[in-house]
N, C-alpha and C positions, 0 to 999 in steps of 0.2 A: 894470314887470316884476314880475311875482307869483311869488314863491318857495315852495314847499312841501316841506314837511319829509317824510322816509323817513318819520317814524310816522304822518303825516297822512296818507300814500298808502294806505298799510299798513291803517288805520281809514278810510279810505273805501272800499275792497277788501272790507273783512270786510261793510262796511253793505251792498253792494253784492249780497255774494253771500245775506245773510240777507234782504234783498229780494225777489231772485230766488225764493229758494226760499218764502217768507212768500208770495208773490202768483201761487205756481204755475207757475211761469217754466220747468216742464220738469224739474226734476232734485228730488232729496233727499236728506235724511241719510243716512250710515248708521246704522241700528239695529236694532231686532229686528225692523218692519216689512217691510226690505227682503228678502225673500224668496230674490229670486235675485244677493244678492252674498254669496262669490261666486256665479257662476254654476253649473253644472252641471258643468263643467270646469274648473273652480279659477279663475277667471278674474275678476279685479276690475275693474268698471270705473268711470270714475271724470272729471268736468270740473273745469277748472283755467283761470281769467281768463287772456286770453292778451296782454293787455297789459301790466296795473303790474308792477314789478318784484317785488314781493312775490304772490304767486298763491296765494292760497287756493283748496283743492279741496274738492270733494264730490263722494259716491258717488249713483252711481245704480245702477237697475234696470231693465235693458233688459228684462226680463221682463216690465215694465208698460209699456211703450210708451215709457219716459221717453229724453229725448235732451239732448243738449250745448245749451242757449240760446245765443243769438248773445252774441258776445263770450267764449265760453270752448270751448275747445277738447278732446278726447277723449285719454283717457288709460287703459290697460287694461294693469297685469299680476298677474302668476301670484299665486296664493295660496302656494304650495308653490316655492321654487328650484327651479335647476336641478340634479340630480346631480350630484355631486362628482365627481372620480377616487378612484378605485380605491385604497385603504390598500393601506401596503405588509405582507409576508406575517407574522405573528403569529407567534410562538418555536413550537417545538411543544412540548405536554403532555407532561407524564410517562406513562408508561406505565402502564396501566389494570391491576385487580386478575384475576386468572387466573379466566372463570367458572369453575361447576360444571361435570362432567364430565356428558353428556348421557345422555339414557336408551338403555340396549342394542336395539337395532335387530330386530324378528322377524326371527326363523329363514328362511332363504331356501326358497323350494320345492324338491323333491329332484329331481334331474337324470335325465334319459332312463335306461334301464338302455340297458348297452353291447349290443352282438352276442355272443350264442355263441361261446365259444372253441375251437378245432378240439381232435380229441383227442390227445392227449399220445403218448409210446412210454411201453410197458413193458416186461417183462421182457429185463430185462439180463444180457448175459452175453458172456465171452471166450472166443474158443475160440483155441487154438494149435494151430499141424499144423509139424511139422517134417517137411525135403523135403533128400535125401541124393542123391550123385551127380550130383552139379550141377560145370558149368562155368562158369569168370566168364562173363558175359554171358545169361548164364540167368537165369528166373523162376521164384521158385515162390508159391503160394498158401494160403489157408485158406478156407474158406469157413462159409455161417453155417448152422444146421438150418433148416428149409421152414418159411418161414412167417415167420423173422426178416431185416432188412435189415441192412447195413455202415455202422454209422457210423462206424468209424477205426480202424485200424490201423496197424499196424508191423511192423519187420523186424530180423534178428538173423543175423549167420553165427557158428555157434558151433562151425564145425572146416572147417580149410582142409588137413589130413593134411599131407602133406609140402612145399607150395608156399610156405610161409613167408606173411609178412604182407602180403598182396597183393592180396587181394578186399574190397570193399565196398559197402553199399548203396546205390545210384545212386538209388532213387525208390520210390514208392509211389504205389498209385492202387486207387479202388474198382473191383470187377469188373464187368461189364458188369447192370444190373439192382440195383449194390447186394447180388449174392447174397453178395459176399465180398473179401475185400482180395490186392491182389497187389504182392510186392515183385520190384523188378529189380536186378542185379549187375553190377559192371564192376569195376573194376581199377585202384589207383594204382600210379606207377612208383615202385618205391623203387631207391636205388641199386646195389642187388644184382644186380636186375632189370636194370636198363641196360647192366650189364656184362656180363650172362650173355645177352641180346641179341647188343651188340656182337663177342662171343667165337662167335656162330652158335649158343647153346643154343637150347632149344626155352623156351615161357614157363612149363610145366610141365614137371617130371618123371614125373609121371604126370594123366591127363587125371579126370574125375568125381571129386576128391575133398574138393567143398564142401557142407555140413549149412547148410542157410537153417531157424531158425524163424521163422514168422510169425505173429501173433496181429491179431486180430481183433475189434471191440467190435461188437456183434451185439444187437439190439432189435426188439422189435415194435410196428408201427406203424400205429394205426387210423385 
């Protein structure tokens, strides 16, 4: 029985493969010959004795036709790993220094001109017309000179003769065309009143004796 030693396997391996490659057996070193290891795609390829327990390798270059000789087997990888994962997220920086303020921006182009504005009123003026012998529930008026319209007025009773405090102006409204403003009159009840009712008096004493001024704001308008 013949015994052999790990190192003797090991030095029969190595003669084995510098044989191979000494006598053209298909494969070769790597060095700066080898053109295409790696390859094109990172890719190294490379034979390894596929029996002793100790397996010396060598590269080849499939780029030259070169292949695995019998008794050794193909072996190929990456030049480059593979990607890692992903680090986890980095602190944040401090806060960066404030730039320069930028340059001022041209002048925008100037915008449409608007429409024509219609024309305005003018001449202003008030006119008052006091209106006498009036009953509550009568109307009187003022009106504006030819040519001007109403734009607001008011109303005033500034003598009720002997019927005491009993008339009031119930409303106001422009006259028909704006020519001029018209106030209207009515009557509140005051206690006096109620009594002199209920007793079968009349609501006056004497009938016509209310004064209405009325004034009027009067403009012309083109």
């Amino acid at each position: 029985m013949t015994i052999r030693s790990r190192r003797g396997i090991a030095g029969a391996a190595v003669t084995l493969t510098v044989a191979l490659i000494a006598t053209g057996g298909g494969v070769a070193w790597a060095s700066g010959a080898l053109g295409g290891v790696p390859d094109s795609a990172g890719v190294i390829h490379a034979c390894y004795l596929t029996n002793p327990s100790f397996k010396p390798m060598v590269l080849i270059d499939p780029t030259k036709g070169t292949t695995c000789p019998h008794g050794f087997s193909a072996l190929s990888f990456n030049q480059t790993g593979p990607i890692g994962p992903q680090g986890i997220q980095g602190i944040q920086g401090s806060q960066g220094v404030a730039g320069p303020p930028g340059a001022a921006g041209a002048n925008g182009a100037n915008g449409v001109a608007g429409a024509a504005g219609g024309n305005g009123v003018s001449g202003y003026e008030v006119v008052t017309q006091d209106t006498s012998g009036m009953n509550v529930g009568d109307t009187a008026t003022a009106t504006c000179p030819s040519g001007k319209l109403a734009l607001s007025g008011s109303g005033e009773i500034t003598s009720e003769g002997d019927n005491g405090d009993i008339a009031m102006i119930s409303g106001g409204r422009p006259l028909i065309s704006h020519a001029g403003w018209e106030i209207t009159t009515d009557y509140h009840m005051t206690p006096a009143w109620v009594d002199a009712i209920s007793n079968g008096n009349d609501f006056f004493s004497d009938a016509g004796q209310l004064t209405v001024t009325v004034s009027v704001v009067c403009a012309t308008a083109s």
